[in-house]
N, C-alpha and C positions, 0 to 999 in steps of 0.2 A: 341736277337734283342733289340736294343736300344728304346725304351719306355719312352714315355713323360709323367709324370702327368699333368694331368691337361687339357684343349680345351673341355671339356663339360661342357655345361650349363644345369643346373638343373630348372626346371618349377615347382612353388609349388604351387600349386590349391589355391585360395583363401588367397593369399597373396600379398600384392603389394606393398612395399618400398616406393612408394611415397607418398603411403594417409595413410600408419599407423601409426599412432598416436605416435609421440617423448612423451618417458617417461619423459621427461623435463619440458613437454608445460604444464602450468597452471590448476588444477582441474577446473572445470563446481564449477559456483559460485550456491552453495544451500543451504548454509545460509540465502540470501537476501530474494529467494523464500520463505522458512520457516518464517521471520520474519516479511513479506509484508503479510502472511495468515492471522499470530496468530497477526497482527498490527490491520486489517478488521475486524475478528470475537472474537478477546480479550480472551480467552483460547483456547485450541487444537480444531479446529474442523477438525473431522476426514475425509477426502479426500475418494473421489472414487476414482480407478484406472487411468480412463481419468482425472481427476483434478490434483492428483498427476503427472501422467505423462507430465503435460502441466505446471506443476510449475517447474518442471527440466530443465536445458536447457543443453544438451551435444552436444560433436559435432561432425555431422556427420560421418567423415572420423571414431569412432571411433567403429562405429558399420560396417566399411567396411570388407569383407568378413565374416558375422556371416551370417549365414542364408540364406535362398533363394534370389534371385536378388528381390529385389521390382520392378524393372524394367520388370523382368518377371511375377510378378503376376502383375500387371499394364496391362500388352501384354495382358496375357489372360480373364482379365474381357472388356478389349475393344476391343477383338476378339470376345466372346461372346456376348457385344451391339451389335456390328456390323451385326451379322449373325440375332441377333433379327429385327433388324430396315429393313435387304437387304430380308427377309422372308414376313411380314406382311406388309397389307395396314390397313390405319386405315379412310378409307373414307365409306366403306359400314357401320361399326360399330355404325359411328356415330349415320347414319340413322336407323338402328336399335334400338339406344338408344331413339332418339326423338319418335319413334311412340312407343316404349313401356311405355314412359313418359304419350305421351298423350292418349294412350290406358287406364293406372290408374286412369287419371283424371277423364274418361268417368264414369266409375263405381263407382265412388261417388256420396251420394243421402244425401245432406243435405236441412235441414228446410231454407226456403224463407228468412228470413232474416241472415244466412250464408251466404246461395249460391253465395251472390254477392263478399261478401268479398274472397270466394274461388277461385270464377273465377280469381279475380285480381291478388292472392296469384300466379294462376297458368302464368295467362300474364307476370305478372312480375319475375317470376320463384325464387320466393322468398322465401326460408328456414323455417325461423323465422317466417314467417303469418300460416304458415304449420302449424308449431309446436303451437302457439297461439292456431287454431282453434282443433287442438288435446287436449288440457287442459280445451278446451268449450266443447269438447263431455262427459266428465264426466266418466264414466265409461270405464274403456280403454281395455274389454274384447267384446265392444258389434261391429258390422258391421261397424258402422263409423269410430270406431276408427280404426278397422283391417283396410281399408280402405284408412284413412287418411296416417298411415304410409308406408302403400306399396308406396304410391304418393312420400313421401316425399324421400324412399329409391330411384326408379324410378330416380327421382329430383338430386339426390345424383349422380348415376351411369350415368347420361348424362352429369352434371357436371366437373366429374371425366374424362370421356372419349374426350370431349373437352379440357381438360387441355392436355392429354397425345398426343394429335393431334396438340396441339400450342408450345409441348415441344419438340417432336421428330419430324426428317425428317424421313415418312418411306416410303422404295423405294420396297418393295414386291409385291405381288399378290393376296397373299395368304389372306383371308377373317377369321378375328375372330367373335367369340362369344361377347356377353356383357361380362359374366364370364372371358371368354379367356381375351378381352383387358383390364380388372382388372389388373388380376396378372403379366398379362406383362406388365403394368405400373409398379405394386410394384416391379416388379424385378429390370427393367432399374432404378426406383430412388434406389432401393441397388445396383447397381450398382455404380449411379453416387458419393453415400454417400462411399462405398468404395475407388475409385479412391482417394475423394478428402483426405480421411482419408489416404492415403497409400501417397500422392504425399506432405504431410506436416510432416509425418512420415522420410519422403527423407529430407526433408529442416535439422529439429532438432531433428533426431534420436530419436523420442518419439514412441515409438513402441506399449506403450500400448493405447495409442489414437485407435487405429486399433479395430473392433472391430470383434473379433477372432471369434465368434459365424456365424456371417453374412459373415464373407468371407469364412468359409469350407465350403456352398452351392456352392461354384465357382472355387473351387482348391481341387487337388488332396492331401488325409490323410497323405503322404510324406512331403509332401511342408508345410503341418500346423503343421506337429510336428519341422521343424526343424526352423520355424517363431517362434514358441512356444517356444524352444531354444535357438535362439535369444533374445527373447522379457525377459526369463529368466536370459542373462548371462549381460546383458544393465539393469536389477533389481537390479545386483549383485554389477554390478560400482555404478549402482548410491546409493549402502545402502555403499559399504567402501569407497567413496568420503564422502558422509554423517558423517561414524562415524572421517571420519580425521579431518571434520572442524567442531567439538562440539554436532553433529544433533545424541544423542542416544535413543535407541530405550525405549520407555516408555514403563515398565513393565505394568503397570496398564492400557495401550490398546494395544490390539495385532498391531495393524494397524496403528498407531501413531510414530512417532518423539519425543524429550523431548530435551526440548534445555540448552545446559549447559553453563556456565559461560564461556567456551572456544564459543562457537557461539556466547554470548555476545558482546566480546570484539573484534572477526571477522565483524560482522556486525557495529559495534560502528567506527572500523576505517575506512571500505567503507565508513559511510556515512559522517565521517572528510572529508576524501579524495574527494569524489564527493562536498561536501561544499566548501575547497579549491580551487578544481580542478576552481570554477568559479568564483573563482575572481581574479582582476587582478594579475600578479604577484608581481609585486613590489610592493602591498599593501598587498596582504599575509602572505609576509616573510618567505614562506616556499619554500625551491629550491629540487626538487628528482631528482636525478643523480647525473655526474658530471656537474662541470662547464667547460667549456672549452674555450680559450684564454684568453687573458691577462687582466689584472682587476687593481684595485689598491690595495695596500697590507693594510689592518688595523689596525692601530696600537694603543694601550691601551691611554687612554687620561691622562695626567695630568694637575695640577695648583700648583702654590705658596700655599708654604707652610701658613694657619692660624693658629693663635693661637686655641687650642684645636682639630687640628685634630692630628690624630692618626699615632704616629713615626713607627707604624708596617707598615705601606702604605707608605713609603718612597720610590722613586724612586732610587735609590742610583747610579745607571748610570750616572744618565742626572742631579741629583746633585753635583757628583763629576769634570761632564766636564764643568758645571755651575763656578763650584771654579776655574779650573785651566782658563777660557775664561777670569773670573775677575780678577785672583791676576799673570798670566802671570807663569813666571818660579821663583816668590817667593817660597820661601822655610824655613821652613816647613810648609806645606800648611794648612790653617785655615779653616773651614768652616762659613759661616755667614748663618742669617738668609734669609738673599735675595737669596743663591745659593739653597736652599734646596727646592725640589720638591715632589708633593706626587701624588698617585695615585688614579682619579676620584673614587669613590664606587657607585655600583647602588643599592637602596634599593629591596627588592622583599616584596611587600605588600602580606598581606592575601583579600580577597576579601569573602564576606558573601553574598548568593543567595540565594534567595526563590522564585521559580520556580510556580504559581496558574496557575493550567491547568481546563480551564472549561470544564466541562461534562455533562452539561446541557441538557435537551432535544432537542435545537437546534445545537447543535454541531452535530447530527445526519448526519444534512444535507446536501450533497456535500463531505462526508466521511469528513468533518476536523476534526474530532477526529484525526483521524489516523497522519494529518500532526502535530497537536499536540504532539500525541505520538511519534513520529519521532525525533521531535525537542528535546522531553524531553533525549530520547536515548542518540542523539548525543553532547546534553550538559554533560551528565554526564561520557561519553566516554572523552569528549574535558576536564574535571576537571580530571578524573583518571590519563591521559599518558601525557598533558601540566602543569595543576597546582594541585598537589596532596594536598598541604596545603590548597587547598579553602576547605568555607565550603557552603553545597549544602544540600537544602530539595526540595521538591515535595512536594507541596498540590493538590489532588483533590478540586475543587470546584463544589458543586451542590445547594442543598436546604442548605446543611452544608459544612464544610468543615474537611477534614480528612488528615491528613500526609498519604503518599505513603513512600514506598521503592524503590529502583530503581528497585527493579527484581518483582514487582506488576505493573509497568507501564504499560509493556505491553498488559496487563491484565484488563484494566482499559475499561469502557464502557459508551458512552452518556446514560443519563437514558431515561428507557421509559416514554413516557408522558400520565398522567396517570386521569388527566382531561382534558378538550374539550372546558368548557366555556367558554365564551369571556369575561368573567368578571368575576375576580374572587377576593374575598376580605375574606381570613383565616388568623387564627392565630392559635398558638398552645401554651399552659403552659407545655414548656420541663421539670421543674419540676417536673410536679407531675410523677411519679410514675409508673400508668398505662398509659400514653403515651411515646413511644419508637419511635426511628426512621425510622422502619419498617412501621410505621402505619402513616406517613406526605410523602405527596407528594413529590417525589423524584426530579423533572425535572428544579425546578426554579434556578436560577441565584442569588447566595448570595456571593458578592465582599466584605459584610463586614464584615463577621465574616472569610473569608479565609484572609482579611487585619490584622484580627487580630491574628489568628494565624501563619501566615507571622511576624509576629512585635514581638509575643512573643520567636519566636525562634532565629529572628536577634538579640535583643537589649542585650544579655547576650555573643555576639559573641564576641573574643579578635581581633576584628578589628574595623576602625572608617568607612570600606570601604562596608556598605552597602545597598543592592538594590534586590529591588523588582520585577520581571518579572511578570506581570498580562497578561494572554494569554483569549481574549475574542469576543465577537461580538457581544456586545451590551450592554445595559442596565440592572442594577441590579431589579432586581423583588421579593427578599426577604431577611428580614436584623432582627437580632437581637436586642432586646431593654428587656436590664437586662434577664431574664429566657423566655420571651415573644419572640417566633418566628411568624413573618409576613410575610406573601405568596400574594403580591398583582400582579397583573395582568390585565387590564396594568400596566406599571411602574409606581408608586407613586412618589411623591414630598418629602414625608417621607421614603423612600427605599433609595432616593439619600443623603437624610440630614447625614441619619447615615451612610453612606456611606463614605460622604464627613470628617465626625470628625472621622471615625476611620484611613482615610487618613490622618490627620492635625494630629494625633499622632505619625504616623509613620516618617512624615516629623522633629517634633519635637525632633524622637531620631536618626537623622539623617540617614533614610533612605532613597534612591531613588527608585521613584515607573517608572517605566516603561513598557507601557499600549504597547500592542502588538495586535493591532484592524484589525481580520482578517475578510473577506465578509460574510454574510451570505443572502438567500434568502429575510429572513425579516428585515434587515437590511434598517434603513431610518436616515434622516439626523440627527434627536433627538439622537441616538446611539453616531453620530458621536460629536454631539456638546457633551455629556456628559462626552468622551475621553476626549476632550480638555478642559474642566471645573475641571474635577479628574487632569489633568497635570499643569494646570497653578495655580491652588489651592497648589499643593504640590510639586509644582517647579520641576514637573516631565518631562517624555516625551512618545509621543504620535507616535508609528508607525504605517504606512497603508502599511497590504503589504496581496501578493492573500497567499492563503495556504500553496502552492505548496511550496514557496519559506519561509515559515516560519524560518524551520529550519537553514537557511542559514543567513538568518537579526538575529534572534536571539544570533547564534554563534559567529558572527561575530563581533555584537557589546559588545557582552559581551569579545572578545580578543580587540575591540578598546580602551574599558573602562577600561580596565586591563593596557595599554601602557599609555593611560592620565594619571594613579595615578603615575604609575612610572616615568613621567618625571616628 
């Protein structure tokens, strides 16, 4: 008999062609996550399960068919509300609760001048007057005190049972206990706390958000080993996405990440790219993709030949058809000095940057550290792959100032503050000996000893092209003078002077200082006039911009500054 292959369709459990995830499509970005933690807390801080899985973002369709439907454990904890709320009334309870409340009141016997305060305690159904007059009985073993707390627990469980009566609608019959309508409040909010964990689990495939202890009181041991499964094989992408984009596992913490020069330089071009990405384009210069339709073609510039440039840049095309437009069909053809053309040359400057990132104790505030740190990133990402011939430092700024490395940035932390007064007038002899920098106030604001070691490391640079990035928000509050360090608080008249002549040095070896004045809490107009006194003193300049957008005025103007030298 003549036999066809083929007219059966195969059904494969847990497989669906249309939401499984193309081997093509992009990794889940967990660099950014890794680098936005260790940006916040400045070395590894080690992550619980929920925090980790909430710093990952994968996507959905990729955990489609692993595990139990969530859909069905969804069903059955809100089959389970359901049968709670359609069972029990919660209107006799209440009343239960109110006369057991004021049943404990009855049985307290305190002294005449208490009593009244206890009554009030009780009208007003007040906690905290409880607890007061429990700290006045003294001895917490004698009758009042047993007393006072049964009241206050009472207090608690009527409390309790009115909340679970304004939260739930319940349509039963059935009459609880005090006890009883306890626990079936704690269950319905595990309840409500699992739904909400299980229906954000559904959004971003975060599976360990779940919290696997609290849902096997509600599901059958089946269904949690194969969540458990899941929850395991979604660990598994997300460690070998991890180690593809730099993220390796730090021997020296079982539970930790260790971010490598390959995650470096992943994270350095997102945040070019998110830099670019907003600005306009025709001021960018940067085009990704193709172009498509028609354009004008560009073509190499020339000029007339001068005396002293260079016969190697000779156009020799459009010199040749130069001579024959002039001399016609003469023969043998001559060339003159009029016919000969050469080809424009663009110079490519070196450009010298010194980067003062403060870390004061008010950078704390509003996290700009971290925009700081961002910006410091994405400058030295934007010198490695655009201008590898600059040259680029990093200073910390604090009480002192210290050169960074690029791969310590990240690492870098506002100091804590470690005095309170509102006046403060220190100095310290960094000479001598027994004082080290361990033992001085870490948190003050010193612009002029970070100006100056800014200036010692530009003025020896083999370019005439350099400049200063001062990153701050506010006022200097402590300055060097000869081995003498000064901590004044408020800002001094004397913290600015010397301030101001280690700037008039730097202008002298033709450095440009550019003051980058981000908001701070205690930020007031004094701050601001001092920007603009530090900029028009040393022919500098002065930007106001929020945090957020630091690293993007920074970048930016440091590629604008780059294109003025060269034209």
């Amino acid at each position: 008999m003549d036999r066809r292959l083929g007219g059966v369709i195969h059904a494969y459990q847990k497989y669906d062609p249309t939401k499984f995830p193309s081997p093509t499509q992009p990794p889940p970005d967990l660099v950014s996550s890794a680098f936005e933690q260790a940006l916040m807390y400045g070395n590894y801080h080690e992550l619980s399960e929920e925090e980790l899985a909430r710093a990952i973002r994968l996507d959905p369709s990729q955990m489609a068919g692993l595990g139990p439907s969530l859909d069905m454990l969804r069903a059955i904890l809100e089959e389970r509300k359901r049968k709670i709320l359609a069972t029990y009334e919660c209107d006799s309870v209440q009343k239960k609760a109110r006369r057991a409340f004021q049943q404990s009141s009855k049985e307290v016997r305190l002294p005449k001048e208490l009593d009244k305060f206890f009554r009030r305690a009780i009208v007003q159904e007040q906690p905290y007057l409880l607890e007061s007059l429990w700290y006045q009985a003294g001895d917490d073993n004698n009758d009042t005190a047993r007393a006072l707390l049964k009241v206050t627990q009472r207090m608690s469980d009527k409390h309790n049972i009115e909340e679970l009566a304004s939260k739930y609608h319940f349509t039963g019959i059935e009459s609880m206990s005090i006890t009883k309508a306890l626990e079936v409040k704690e269950e319905l909010e595990k309840i409500d706390e699992l739904l909400k964990q299980l229906e954000e689990a559904e959004k971003t495939a975060q599976i360990a958000i779940i919290d696997m202890e609290m849902l096997s009181e509600f599901t059958q041991p089946g269904d949690m080993q194969q969540l458990e499964e899941m929850r395991r094989q979604l660990e598994n992408l997300a460690r070998e996405q991890a180690e593809r984009q730099g993220l390796e596992k730090d021997p020296n913490n079982k539970g930790g990440f260790r971010l490598t020069p390959k995650a470096y330089k992943i994270f350095q071009g997102r945040l070019l790219e998110r830099i670019f990405s907003q600005l306009a384009p025709s001021r960018s210069g940067r085009h990704h993709g193709d172009v498509v339709g028609e354009g004008a073609v560009e073509l190499q510039q020339t000029k007339p030949y001068e005396f002293g440039d260079s016969v190697a840049n000779i156009d020799l095309p459009q010199t040749i058809i130069n001579a024959l437009l002039r001399h016609g069909d003469e023969r043998p053809l001559r060339l003159h000095g009029d016919d000969i053309v050469v080809h424009k040359t663009r110079n490519h400057p070196k450009c010298a940057t010194c980067v003062i990132m403060d870390m004061s104790g008010s950078m704390r505030y509003d996290g700009q550290y971290i925009n700081v740190k961002r910006m410091a990133l994405a400058m030295q990402g934007l010198i490695q792959s655009e201008y590898p011939g600059d040259f680029l430092r990093f200073i910390e700024m604090y009480t002192f100032a210290k050169l960074v490395s690029p791969g310590e940035i990240i690492e870098l932390m506002p100091k804590n503050v470690t005095i309170h007064d509102p006046w403060v007038r220190l100095k310290a002899d960094m000479s001598d000996q027994d004082i080290s920098e361990q033992q001085v106030h870490p948190h003050f604001t010193n612009i002029q000893h970070s100006l100056k070691l800014a200036r010692q490391n530009l003025v020896n640079s083999d370019t005439p092209n350099r400049q200063i990035v001062l990153i701050t928000d506010g006022l200097p509050t402590a300055h060097f003078e000869d081995e003498w360090l000064y901590m004044l608080y408020p800002p001094d008249p004397m913290t600015e002077q010397a301030t101001m002549r280690e700037a008039r040095l730097c202008q002298k070896e033709g450095i440009t200082i550019n003051i980058f004045l981000v908001p701070s809490w205690s930020q007031s107009e004094e701050d601001i006039r001092f920007a603009y006194r530090l900029a028009e003193t040393t022919k500098g300049r002065v930007f106001f911009t929020s945090g957020r957008d630091l690293d993007r005025f920074v970048v930016w103007d440091y590629v604008q500054n780059r294109r003025d030298i060269i034209s």
